[in-house]
C-alpha positions in Angstrom: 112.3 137.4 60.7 112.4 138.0 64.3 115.2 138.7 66.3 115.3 137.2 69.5 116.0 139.5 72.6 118.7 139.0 74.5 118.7 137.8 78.0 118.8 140.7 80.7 121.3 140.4 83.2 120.3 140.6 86.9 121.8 141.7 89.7 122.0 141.3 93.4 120.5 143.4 96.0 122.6 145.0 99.0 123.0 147.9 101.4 119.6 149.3 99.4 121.1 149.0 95.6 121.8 146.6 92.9 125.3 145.4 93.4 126.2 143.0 90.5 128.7 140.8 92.3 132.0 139.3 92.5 131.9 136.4 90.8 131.8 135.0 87.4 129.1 132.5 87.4 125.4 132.6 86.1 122.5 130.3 86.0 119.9 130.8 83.1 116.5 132.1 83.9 113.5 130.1 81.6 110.4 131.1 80.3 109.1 127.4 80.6 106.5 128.3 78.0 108.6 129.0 75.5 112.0 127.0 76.9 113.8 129.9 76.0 116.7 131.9 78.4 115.0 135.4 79.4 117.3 136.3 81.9 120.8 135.7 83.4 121.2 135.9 87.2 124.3 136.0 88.9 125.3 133.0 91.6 127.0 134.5 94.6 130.2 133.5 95.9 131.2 133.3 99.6 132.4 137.0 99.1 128.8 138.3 98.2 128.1 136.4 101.0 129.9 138.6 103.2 129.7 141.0 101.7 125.1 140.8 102.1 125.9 139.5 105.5 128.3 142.3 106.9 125.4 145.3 105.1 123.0 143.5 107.1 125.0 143.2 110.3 125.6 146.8 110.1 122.1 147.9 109.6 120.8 145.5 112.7 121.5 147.9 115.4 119.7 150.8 114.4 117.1 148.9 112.8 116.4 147.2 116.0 116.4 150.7 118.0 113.9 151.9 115.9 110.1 152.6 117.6 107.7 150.0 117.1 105.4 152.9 115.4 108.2 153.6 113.0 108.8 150.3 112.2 104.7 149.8 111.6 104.8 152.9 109.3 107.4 151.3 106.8 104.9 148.5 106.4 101.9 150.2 106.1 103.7 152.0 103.4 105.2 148.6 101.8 101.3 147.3 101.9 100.1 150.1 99.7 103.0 149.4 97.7 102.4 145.8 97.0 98.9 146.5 96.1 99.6 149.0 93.3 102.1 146.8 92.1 100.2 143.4 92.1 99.7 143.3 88.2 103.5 143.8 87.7 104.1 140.7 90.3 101.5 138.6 88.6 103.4 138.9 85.2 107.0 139.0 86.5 106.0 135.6 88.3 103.9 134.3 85.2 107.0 134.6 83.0 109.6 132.9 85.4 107.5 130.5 86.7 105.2 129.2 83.8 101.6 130.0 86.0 99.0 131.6 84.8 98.6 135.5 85.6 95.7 135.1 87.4 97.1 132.5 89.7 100.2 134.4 90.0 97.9 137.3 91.2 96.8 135.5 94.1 100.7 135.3 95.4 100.5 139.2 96.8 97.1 138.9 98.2 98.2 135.7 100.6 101.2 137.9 101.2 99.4 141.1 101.6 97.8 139.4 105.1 101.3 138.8 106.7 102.7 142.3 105.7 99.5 143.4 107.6 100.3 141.1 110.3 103.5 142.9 110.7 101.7 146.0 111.0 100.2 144.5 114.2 103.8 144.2 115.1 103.3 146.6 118.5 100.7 144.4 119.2 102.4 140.6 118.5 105.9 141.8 120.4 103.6 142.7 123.9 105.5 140.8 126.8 103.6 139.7 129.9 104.0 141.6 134.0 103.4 140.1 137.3 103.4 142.4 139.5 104.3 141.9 143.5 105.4 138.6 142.8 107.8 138.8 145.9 107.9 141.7 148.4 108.6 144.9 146.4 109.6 142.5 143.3 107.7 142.1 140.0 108.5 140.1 137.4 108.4 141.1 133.5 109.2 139.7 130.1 110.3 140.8 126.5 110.8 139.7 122.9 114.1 140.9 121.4 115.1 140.5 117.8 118.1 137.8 117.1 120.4 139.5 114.9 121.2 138.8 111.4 118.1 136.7 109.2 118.6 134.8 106.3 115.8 133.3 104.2 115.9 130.7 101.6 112.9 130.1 99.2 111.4 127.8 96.6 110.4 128.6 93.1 107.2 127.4 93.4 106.3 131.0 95.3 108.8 133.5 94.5 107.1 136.1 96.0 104.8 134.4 98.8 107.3 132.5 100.8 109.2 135.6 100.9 106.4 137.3 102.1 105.2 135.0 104.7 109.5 135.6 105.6 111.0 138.7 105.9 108.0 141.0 107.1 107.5 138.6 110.6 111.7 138.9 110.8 111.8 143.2 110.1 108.9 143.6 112.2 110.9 142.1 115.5 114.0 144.3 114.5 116.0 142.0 112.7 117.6 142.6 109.7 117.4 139.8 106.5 119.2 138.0 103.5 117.0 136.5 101.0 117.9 133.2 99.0 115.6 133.5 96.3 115.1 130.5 93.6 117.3 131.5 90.8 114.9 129.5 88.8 112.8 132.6 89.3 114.4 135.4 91.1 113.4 138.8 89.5 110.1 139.3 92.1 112.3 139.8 95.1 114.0 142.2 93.2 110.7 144.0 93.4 110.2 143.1 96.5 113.8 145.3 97.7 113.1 148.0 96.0 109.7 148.8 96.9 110.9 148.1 100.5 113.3 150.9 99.7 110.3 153.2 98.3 108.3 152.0 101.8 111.3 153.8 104.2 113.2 150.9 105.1 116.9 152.0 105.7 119.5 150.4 103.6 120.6 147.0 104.6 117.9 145.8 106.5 116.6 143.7 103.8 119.4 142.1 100.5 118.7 140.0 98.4 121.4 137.2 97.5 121.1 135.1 94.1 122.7 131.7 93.9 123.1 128.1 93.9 124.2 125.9 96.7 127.4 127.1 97.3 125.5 130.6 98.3 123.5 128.7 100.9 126.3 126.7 102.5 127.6 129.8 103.0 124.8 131.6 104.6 124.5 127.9 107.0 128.0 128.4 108.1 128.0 132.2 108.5 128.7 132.9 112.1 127.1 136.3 111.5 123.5 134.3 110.5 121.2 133.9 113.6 118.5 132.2 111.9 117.9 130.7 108.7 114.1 129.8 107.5 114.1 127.6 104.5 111.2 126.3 102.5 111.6 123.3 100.2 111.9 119.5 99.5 112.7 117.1 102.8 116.0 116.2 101.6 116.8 119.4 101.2 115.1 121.0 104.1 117.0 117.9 106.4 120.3 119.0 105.0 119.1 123.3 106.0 118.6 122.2 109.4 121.6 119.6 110.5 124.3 122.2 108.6 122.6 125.4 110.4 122.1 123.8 113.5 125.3 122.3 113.9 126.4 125.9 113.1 124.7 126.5 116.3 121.7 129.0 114.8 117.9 128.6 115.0 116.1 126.8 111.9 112.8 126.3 110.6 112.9 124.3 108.0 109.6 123.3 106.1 109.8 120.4 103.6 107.7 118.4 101.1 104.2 116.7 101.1 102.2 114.2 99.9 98.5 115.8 100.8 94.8 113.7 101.3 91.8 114.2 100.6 89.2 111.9 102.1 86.1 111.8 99.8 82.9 110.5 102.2 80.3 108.8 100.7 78.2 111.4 101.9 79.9 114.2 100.3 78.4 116.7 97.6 80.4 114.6 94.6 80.7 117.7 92.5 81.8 120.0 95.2 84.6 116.7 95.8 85.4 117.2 92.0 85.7 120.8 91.9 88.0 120.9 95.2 90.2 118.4 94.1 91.1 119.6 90.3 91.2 123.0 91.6 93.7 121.7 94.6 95.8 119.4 92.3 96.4 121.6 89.3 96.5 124.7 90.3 100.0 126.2 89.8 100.2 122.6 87.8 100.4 121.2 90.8 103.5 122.6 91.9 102.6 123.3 95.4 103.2 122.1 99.0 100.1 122.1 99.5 98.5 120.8 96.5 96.1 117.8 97.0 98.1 115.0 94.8 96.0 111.9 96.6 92.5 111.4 96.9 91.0 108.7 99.3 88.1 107.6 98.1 85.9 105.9 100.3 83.5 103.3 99.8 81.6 104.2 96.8 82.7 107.1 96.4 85.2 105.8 93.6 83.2 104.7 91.3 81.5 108.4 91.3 84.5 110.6 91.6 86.8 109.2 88.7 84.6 109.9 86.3 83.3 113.6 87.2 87.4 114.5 88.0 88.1 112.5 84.3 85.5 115.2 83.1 86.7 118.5 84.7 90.9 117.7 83.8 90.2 116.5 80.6 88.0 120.2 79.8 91.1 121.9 81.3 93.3 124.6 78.9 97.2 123.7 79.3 99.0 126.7 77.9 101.2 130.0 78.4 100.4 131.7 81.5 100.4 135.1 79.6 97.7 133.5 77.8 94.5 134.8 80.0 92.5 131.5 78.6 95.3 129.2 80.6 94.1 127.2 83.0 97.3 124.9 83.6 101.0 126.3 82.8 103.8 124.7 82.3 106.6 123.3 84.7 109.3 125.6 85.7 112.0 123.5 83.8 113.3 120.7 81.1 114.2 118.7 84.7 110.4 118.8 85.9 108.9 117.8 83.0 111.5 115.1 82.7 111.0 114.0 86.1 107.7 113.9 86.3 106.4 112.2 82.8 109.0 109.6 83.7 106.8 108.8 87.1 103.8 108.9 85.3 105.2 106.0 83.3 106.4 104.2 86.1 102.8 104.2 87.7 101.9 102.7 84.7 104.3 99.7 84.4 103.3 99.3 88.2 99.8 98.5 87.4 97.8 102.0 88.4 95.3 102.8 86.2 96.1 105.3 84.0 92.5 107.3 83.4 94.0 110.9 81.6 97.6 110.8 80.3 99.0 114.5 80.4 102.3 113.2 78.4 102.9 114.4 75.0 100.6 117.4 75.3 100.7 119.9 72.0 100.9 123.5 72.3 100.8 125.8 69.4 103.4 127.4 69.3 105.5 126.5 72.3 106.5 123.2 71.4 109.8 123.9 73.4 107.4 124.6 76.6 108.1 122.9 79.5 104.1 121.3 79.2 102.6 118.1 81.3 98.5 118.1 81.0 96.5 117.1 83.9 96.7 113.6 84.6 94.6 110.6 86.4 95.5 107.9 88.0 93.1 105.5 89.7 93.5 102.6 91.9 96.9 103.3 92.9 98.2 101.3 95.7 100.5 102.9 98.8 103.6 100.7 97.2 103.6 102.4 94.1 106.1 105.3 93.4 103.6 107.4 92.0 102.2 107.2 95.9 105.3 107.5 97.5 106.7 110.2 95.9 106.3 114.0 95.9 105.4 114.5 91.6 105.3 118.1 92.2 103.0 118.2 88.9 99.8 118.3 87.6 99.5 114.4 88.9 96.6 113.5 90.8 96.3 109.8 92.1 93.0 108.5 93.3 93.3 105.3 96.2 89.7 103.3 96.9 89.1 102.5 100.6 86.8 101.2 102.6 86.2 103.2 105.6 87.3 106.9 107.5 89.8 104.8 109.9 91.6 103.1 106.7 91.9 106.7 105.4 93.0 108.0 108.8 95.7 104.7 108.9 97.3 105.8 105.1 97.6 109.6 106.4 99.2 108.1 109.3 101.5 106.3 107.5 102.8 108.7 104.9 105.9 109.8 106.1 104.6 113.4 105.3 102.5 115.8 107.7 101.7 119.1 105.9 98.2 119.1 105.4 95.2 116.9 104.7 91.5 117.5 104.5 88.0 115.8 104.9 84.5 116.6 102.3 81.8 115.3 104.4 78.7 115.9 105.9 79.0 113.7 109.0 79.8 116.2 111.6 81.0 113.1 113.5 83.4 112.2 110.9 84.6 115.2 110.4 85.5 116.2 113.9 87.2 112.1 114.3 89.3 113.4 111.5 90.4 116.7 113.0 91.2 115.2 116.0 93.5 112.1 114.2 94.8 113.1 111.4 98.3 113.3 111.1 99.5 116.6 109.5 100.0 119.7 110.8 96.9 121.5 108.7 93.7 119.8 108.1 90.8 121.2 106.4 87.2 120.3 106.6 85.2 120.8 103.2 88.0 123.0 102.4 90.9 121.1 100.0 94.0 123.5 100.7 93.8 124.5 104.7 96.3 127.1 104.3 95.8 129.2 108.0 95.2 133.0 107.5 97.8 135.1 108.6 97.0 135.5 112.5 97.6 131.7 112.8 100.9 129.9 111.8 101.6 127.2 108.2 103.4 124.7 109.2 103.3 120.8 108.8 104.4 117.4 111.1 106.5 114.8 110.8 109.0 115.0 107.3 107.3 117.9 106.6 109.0 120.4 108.7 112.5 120.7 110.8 112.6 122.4 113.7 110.1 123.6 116.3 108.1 126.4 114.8 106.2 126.9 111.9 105.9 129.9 109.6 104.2 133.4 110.0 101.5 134.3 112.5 102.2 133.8 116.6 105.0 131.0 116.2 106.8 133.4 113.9 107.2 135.7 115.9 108.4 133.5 118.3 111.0 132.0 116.1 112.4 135.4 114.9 112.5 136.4 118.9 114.5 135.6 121.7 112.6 136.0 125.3 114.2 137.7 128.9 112.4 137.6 131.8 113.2 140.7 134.3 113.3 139.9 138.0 113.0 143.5 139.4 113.0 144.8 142.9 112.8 148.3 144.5 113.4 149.0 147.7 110.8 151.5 149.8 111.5 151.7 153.3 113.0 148.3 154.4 116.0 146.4 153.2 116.7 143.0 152.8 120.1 142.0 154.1 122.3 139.5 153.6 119.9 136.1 152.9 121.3 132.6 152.1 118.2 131.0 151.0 116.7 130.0 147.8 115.1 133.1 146.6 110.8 132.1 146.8 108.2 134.0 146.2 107.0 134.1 149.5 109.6 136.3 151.6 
């Protein structure tokens, strides 16, 4: 007989060491695969709060004295770092999380290119001179850091969304409190210490387990400049009002409900291939998974069978399992949630085309497991439409023309990204140009910007006016001041009533 190992206990992160807290409460850490508790992590009380909050308030002043060239070296450093460690990250990840290794791999490359964006940092904080903009007076601007950063992040991406965080914030001088998921918090545990290894003094960056009581906190914190959050819309709604009304800067990104148009003149098994790649990966537990697929014209009748094909070939299992193709959801609540949507598209009258209920794994039959599933003619009423699954769901809705497709993006009350398989040049740049989301690809399923541009989506998508990473991050984690400077040569001004112009 086997005996079960007992749960590790975690810890939180602050002034550069584990600090185990000052409450009493835990939250059990899953391996969905198996539905058993691997870990215990510790949910922070308002005192751990202060207690991350004050390290990090202490650290800000010399942190944000320190040379941009210093500052660049510490993430040079942390790079390196990241990239010997990948293979640790994709396991950590893989047993918290339920992905597969190798898609939990590709969490530290996306990350990789905004650590190496803050190693631009000299370059991205470069203010703008205008010189002789008066007599004797030129005029000059800078970006200063804001104080105090907290981030709060899904469990979807334990490491990424950190990533695409707290480098953009250190770079501009600030210090930063991370909100992990404590569905899945033991990667930005990593994260700190290797941060440590990389030269960052202690304080700059802690790491703060917890619930929601742990993020009212941080919301109401008068010692918080900015908060960047990352979740669903209700959520992401409640992240900006509280922190706003607190008077601090938010970004707030939430939920999706992400299109792919599928033009009759599209390569049907590149169409296929994009779209089960897009909707399962991560078993579909992405913001920017493709979950709808507007079919147009014909284009039905071809696509539902080669996806049918492709999902049905897929291997659900473990994601220490290197044949896995599809993982399991991160909880007992997930798989819940979504099988029970999966029958309510079915009562409403969707056709169900591959059922991923009731799927056997030997030997997890605890696992927290939803196959790939297919639903076709679904209609913009239905739930299974309206709703965010946040699963290995994929929902295919027949229309007749491009401006019908534009007219359902339109109308979803989500913006984060949409995309376009064509090869109508025409087409494709009418849809650039309408569509209404904040990313749109073109022959490419999950537009997802590179680093040196900025993820971010419209309408119930996102909170606040900038999106993550690249130019508007830095902007966000930034406050401008202009300089109006004069010096006097040989003649002085004197005592003048007017408006100063920019003519005297």
């Amino acid at each position: 007989m086997s005996i079960m190992a007992e749960p590790r206990t975690l810890t939180h992160w602050i002034s550069g060491a584990a600090y185990a807290g000052a409450g009493k409460r835990y939250g059990d850490v899953y391996d969905p695969a198996t539905g058993r508790v691997g870990a215990l992590v510790p949910l922070a009380e308002r005192e751990d709060v202060e207690r991350a909050v004050d390290a990090a308030s202490r650290a800000f002043p010399e942190w944000s004295r320190t040379s941009l060239g210093k500052r660049s070296e510490v993430f040079f450093a942390f790079r390196e770092l990241l990239k010997a460690h990948a293979d640790e990250f994709s396991h950590i990840i893989s047993a918290e999380h339920g992905k597969p290794v190798s898609d939990a791999g590709g969490e530290i490359a996306r990350g990789l290119e905004i650590v190496e964006l803050a190693c631009s940092l000299p370059l991205m904080l470069k203010g703008e001179f205008s010189e002789q903009v008066s007599r004797n007076v030129d005029v000059y601007s800078m970006h200063q850091p804001l104080g105090v950063c907290a981030g709060i992040t899904p469990f979807n991406f334990p490491a990424m969304v950190p990533l695409w965080m707290f480098p953009v914030a250190l770079a501009c001088g600030n210090t930063f409190v991370l909100k992990p998921s404590e569905r899945d918090p033991s990667a930005s545990l990593l994260l700190a210490q290797l941060l440590r290894e990389a030269g960052l003094p202690d304080g700059v960056f802690n790491v703060l387990h917890g619930d929601k009581a742990a993020v009212d906190a941080l919301l109401d914190h008068p010692g918080v400049a900015a908060v960047s959050f990352v979740g669903s819309t209700p959520i992401a709604k409640y992240v900006y009002g509280r922190a706003a009304a607190a008077g601090k800067r938010v970004q707030a990104l939430g939920g999706a409900k992400n299109h792919l148009v599928a033009m009759p003149d599209a390569d049907l098994d590149a169409v296929a291939d994009a779209l089960t790649s897009a909707a399962l990966g991560s078993t579909g537990q992405r913001c920017m998974a493709i979950s709808v697929a507007l079919a147009v014209g014909d284009m039905g009748d071809r696509l539902v069978p080669a996806l049918r094909e492709r999902m049905s070939r897929l291997k659900v299992g473990p994601g220490s399992d290197s044949g896995s193709e599809v993982g399991p959801l991160v909880s007992k609540d997930a798989k819940a949630r979504v099988e029970s949507l999966i029958g309510q598209g079915v009562r409403e009258g969707a056709q169900l085309v591959l059922d991923g209920r009731g799927v056997s794994v030997p030997g997890h039959a605890d696992g927290f497991f939803v196959g790939p599933t297919l639903f076709d003619r679904v209609g913009a009423e239905m739930e299974i439409y309206r709703q965010e699954i946040f699963g290995p769901v994929l929902v295919v809705m027949r229309v007749n023309s491009l401006d019908e497709a534009l007219d359902i993006v339109e109308r979803n009350p989500y913006g984060n990204g949409c995309s376009i398989f064509t090869t109508d040049g025409a087409a494709a740049r009418r849809f650039e140009r309408h569509a209404s989301a904040g990313m749109v690809g073109i022959n490419v399923p999950i537009p997802v910007p590179v680093g040196s541009y900025s993820f971010g989506g419209w309408k119930a998508s996102l909170f606040g006016d900038q999106h993550i990473y690249g130019p508007e991050g830095f902007r966000f984690y930034t406050r401008s001041k202009v300089v109006t400077s004069r010096w006097h040569e040989v003649d002085r001004v004197g005592v003048n009533l007017r408006f100063p112009g920019g003519h005297s």
